[in-house]
C-alpha positions as CSV (number, residue, x, y, z in Angstrom):
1,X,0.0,0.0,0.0
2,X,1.4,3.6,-0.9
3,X,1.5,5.5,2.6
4,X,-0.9,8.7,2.5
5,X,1.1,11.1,4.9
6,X,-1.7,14.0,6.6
7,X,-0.7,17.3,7.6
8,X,-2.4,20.4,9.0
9,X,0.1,23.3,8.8
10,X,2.6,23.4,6.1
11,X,5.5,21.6,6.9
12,X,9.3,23.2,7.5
13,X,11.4,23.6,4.1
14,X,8.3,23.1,1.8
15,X,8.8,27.3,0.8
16,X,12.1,27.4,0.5
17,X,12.6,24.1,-1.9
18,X,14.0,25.6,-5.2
19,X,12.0,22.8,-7.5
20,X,10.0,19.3,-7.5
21,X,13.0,17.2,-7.3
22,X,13.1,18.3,-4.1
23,X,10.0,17.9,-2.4
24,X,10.8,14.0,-1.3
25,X,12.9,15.8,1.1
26,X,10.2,17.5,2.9
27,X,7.1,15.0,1.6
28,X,8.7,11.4,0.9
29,X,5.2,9.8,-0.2
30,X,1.8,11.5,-1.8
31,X,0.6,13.8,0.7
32,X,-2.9,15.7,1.8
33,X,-2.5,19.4,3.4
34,X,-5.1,20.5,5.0
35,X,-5.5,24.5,5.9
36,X,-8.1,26.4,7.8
37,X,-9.4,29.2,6.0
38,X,-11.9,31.8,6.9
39,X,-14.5,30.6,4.5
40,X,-15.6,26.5,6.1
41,X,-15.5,24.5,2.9
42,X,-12.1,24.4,1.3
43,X,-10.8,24.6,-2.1
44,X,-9.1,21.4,-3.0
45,X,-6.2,21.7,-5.7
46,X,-3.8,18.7,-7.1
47,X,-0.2,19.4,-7.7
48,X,2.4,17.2,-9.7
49,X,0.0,13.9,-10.3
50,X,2.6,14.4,-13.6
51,X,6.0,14.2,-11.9
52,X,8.0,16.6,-14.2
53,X,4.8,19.4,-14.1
54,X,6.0,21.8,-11.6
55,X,3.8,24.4,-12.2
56,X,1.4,23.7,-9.7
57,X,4.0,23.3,-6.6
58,X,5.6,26.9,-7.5
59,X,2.4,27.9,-7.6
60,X,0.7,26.8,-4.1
61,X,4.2,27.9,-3.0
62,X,3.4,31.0,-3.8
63,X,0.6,31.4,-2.4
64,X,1.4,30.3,0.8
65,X,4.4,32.6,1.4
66,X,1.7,35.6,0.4
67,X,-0.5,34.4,3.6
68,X,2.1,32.8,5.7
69,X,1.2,35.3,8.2
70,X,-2.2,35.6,8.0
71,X,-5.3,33.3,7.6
72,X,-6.6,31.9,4.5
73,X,-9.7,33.5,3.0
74,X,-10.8,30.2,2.4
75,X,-9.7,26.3,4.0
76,X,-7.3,24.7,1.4
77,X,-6.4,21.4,1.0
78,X,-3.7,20.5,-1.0
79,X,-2.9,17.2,-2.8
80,X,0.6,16.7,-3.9
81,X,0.7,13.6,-6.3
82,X,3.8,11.4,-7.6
83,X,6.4,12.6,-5.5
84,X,8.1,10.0,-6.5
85,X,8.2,10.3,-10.5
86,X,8.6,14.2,-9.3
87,X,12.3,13.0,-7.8
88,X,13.4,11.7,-10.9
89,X,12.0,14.6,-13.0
90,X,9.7,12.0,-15.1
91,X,6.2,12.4,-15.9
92,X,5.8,8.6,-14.1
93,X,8.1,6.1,-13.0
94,X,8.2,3.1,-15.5
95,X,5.8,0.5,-14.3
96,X,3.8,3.2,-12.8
97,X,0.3,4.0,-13.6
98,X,-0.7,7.8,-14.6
99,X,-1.4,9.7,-11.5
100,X,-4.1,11.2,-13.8
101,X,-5.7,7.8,-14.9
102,X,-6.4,6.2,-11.6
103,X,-9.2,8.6,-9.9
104,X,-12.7,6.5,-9.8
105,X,-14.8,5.9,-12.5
106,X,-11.4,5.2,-14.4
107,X,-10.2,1.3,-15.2
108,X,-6.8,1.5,-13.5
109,X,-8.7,2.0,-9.9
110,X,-7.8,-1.4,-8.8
111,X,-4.5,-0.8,-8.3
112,X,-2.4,0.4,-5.6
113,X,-2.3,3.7,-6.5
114,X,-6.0,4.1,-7.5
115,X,-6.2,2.9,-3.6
116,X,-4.2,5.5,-2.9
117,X,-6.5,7.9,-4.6
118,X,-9.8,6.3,-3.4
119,X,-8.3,7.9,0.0
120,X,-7.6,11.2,-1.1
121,X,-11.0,11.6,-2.5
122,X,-13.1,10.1,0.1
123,X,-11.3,12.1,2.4
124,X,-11.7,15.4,0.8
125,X,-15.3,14.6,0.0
126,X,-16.4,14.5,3.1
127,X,-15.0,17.9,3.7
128,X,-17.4,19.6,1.1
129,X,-15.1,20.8,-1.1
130,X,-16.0,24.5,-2.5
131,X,-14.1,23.3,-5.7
132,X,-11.4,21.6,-7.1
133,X,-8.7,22.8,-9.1
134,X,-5.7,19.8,-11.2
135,X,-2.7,21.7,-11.9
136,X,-0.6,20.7,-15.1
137,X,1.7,21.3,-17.8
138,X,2.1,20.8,-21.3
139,X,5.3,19.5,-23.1
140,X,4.3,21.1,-26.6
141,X,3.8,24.7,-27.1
142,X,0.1,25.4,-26.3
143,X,-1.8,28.4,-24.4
144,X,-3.0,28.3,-21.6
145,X,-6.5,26.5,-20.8
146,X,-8.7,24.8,-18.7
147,X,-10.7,21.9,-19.4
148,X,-14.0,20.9,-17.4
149,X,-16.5,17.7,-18.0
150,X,-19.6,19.3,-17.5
151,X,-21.1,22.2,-20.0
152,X,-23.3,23.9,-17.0
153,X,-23.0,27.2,-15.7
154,X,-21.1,26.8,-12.6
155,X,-18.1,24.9,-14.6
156,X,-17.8,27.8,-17.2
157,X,-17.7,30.5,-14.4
158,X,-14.9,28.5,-13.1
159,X,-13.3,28.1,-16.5
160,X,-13.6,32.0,-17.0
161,X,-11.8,33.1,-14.3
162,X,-8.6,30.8,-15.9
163,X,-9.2,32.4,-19.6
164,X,-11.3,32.8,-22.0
165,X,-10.0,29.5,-23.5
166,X,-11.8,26.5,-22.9
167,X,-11.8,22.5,-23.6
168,X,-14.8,19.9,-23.1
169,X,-14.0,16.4,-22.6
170,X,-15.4,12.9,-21.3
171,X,-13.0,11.1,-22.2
172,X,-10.1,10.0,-21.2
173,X,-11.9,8.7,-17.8
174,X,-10.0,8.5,-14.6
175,X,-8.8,12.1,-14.3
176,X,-9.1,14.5,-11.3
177,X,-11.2,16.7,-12.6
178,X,-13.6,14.4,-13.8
179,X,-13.7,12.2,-10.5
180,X,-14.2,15.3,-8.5
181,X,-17.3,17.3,-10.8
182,X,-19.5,14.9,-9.0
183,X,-18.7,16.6,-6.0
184,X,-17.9,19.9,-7.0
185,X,-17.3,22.9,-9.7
186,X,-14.0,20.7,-11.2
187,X,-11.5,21.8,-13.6
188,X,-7.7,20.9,-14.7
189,X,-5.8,24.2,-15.9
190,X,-3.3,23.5,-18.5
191,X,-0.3,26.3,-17.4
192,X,2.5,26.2,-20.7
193,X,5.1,24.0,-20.3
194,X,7.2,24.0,-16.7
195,X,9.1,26.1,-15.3
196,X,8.0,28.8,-16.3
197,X,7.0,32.0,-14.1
198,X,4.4,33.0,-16.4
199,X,2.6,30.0,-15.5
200,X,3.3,29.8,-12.0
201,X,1.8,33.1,-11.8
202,X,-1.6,32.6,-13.9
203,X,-2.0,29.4,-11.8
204,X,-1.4,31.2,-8.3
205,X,-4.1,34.0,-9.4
206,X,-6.1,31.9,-10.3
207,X,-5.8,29.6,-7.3
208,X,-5.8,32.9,-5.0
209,X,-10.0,34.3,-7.3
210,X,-11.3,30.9,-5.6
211,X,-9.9,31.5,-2.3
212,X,-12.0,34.7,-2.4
213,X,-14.7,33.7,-4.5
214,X,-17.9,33.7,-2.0
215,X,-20.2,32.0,-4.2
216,X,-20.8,31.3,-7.4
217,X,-23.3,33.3,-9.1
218,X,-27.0,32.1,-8.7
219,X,-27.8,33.5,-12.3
220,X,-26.4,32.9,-15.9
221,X,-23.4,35.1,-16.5
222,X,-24.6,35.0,-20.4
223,X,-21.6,37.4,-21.1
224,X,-18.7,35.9,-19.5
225,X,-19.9,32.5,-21.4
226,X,-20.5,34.0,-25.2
227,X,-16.9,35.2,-24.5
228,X,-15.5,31.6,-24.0
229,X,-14.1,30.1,-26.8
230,X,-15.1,26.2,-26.1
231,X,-13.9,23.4,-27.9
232,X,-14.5,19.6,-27.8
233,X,-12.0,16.7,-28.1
234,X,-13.4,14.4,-30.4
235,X,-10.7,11.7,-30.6
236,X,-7.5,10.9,-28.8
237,X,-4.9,9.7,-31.0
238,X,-2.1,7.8,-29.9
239,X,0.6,5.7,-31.8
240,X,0.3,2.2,-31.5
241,X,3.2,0.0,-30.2
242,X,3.2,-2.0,-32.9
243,X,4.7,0.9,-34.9
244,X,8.4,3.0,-34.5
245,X,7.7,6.2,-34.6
246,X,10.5,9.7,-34.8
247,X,10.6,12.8,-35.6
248,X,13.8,12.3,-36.8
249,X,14.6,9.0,-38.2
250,X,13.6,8.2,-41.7
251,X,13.5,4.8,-41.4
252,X,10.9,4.9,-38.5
253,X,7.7,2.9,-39.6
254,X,6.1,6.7,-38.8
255,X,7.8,9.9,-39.6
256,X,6.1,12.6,-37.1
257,X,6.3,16.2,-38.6
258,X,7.7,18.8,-35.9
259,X,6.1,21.6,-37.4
260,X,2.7,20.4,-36.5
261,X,3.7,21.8,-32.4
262,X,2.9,25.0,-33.6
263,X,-0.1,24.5,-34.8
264,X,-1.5,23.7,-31.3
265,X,-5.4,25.0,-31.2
266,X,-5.3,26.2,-34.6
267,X,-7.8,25.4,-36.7
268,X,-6.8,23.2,-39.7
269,X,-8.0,21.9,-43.3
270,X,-8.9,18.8,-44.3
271,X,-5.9,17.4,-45.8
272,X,-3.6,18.9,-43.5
273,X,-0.1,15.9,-43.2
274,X,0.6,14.3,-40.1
275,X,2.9,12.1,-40.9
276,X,4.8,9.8,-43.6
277,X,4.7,6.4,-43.2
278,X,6.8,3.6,-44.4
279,X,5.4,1.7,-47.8
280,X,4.4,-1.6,-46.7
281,X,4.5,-1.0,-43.2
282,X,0.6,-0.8,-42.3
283,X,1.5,1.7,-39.8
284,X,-1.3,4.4,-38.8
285,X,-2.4,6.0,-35.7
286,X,-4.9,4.9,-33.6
287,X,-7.5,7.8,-33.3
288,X,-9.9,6.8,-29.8
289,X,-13.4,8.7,-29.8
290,X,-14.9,8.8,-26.4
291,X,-16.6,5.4,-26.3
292,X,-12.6,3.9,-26.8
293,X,-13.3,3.1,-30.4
294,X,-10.8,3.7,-32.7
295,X,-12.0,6.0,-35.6
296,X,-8.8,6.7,-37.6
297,X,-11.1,6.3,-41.0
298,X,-13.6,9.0,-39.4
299,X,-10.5,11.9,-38.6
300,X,-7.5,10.7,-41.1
301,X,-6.7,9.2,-44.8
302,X,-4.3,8.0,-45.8
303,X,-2.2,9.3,-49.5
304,X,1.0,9.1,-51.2
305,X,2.2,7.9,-47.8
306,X,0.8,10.8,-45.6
307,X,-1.4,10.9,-42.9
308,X,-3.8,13.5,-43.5
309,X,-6.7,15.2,-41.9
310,X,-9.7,14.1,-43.4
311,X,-12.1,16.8,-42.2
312,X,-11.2,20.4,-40.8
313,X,-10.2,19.6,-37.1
314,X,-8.5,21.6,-34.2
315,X,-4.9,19.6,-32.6
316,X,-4.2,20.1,-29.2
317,X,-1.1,18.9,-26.7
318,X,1.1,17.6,-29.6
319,X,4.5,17.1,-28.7
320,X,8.4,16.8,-29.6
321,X,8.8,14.4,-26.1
322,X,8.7,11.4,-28.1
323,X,9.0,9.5,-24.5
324,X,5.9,11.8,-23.2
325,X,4.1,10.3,-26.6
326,X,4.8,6.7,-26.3
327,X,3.3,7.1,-22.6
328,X,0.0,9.2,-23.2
329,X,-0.7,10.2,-26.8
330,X,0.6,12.0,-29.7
331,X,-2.3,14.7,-29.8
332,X,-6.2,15.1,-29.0
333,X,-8.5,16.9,-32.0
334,X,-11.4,18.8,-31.2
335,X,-14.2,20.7,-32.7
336,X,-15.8,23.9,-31.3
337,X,-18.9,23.8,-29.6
338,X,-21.9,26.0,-29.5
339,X,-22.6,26.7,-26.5
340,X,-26.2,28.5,-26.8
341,X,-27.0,24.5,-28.1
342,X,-25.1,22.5,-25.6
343,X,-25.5,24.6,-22.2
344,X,-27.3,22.5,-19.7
């Protein structure tokens, strides 16, 4: 059983550690923080469930040196995930589940650490929570944006105090932010890649609105949601292990094109190349909608040994990490959403 260490002040040398590699020192094993706040029921927030995504321990950091003297305006409690894979500077340690995967209503939950997690959330359930906010990274260039699992008003308030940018999703299962919106206003903020204070910042603002936030509004805010710009991923797309892939090597069965990372949330045309592959190697992506079946036909063709877009689609989270792609995926697509139709 992974040990689930409590605490209910914030513990000696947690401020003054420089970066995640750190933290074993002062938190050894995945650990709950609890604060007292002036306002009861707490704001939860998730921190490094990706061991090399900093982002979110510089920015609770900050925010506790800022009311180190003084009391919260709200109760926080603070989960800080894979420690562990944080030490070695790895997303996860090999053999490892996804922190991210493991939450219930996922498949890995029979596992150690979806034990582990089973905890945290029962725990901070029964607390009340006010809301809950996953902090993350990405490796590719992308903006920053939050993504929620539920299209109803309180969810988009909470997505419009991150930004104005915003993505829908059901699938993958397992994640925080989906395990927690049946308990709470939920959403995972996507801060640029790590380490930098750009991100730290936007993330300890926007950790610091919710600490004040008193409510959320009992009416529509109509405005604040025509001025959200809402996509949904329609299709995860991963590269099977049957197939090499590079961004480099020619003789990969998959040739990955690098100049697809900047084309992160950008709209692009049907046709659009995503890769070469190999004659007579069969290789293709896998392309998952969000009842896990794989629609590569539906969202790619396949001609003069590209893989092409076969309809006008959006990429988000592509990569160069090829290591980060063999673990998760090479890139989610997504459509924009009309939210005057959808809005529950």
């Amino acid at each position: 059983m992974i040990p689930l260490i409590e605490m209910n002040e914030v513990p000696e040398g947690l401020l003054e550690i420089k970066e995640a590699k750190e933290l074993h020192r002062v938190m050894p094993h995945p650990t709950l923080l609890f604060l007292e706040g002036q306002k009861k029921a707490p704001l939860f927030v998730t921190v490094l469930l990706h061991g090399n995504e900093d982002t979110g321990l510089l920015a609770i950091q900050k925010i506790l040196r800022k009311y180190r003297e003084r009391k919260l305006p709200r109760s926080l409690i603070v989960f800080f995930g894979n420690v562990y894979a944080a030490k070695e500077g790895l997303r996860r340690l090999e053999g490892q589940p996804d922190y991210n995967r493991v939450w219930p209503g996922g498949e890995m939950t029979d596992t150690q650490e979806g034990r582990l997690i089973a905890r945290v959330v029962e725990k901070v359930a029964a607390r009340k929570p006010f809301a809950s906010i996953d902090i993350h990274n990405n490796t590719g260039k992308n903006p920053h944006y939050g993504c929620i699992n539920k299209l109803d008003h309180d969810f988009l308030y909470l997505a419009s105090l991150f930004g104005r940018l915003v993505v829908f999703f059901e699938t993958p299962t397992g994640v925080q932010s989906l395990a927690m919106a049946e308990y709470c206003p939920a959403i995972t903020v996507e801060c640029g890649k790590p380490h930098l204070q750009q991100g730290t910042d936007h993330a300890a603002e926007f950790v610091d609105s919710l600490l004040h936030l008193a409510a959320f509004p009992d009416h529509v805010v109509l405005q604040n949601e025509r001025e959200l710009d809402v996509c949904h991923t329609v299709s995860k797309v991963v590269i099977p292990e049957a197939y090499s892939f590079s961004y480099s090597d020619e003789n990969a069965d998959i040739l990955l094109f690098p100049k697809l990372e900047e084309d992160n949330f950008s709209m692009l045309e049907a046709g659009t190349p995503f890769a070469r592959v190999k004659e007579g190697s069969g290789a293709r992506f896998a392309a998952y909608d969000d009842h896990d079946v794989d629609r590569f036909d539906a969202f790619f063709m396949i001609e003069e040994n590209e893989i092409r877009l076969k309809k006008p689609l959006m990429p988000s989270m592509i990569t160069l990490d090829e290591r980060v792609i063999r673990q998760d995926c090479f890139c989610y697509l997504m459509e924009r959403i009309d939210l005057e139709k959808r809005i529950v």
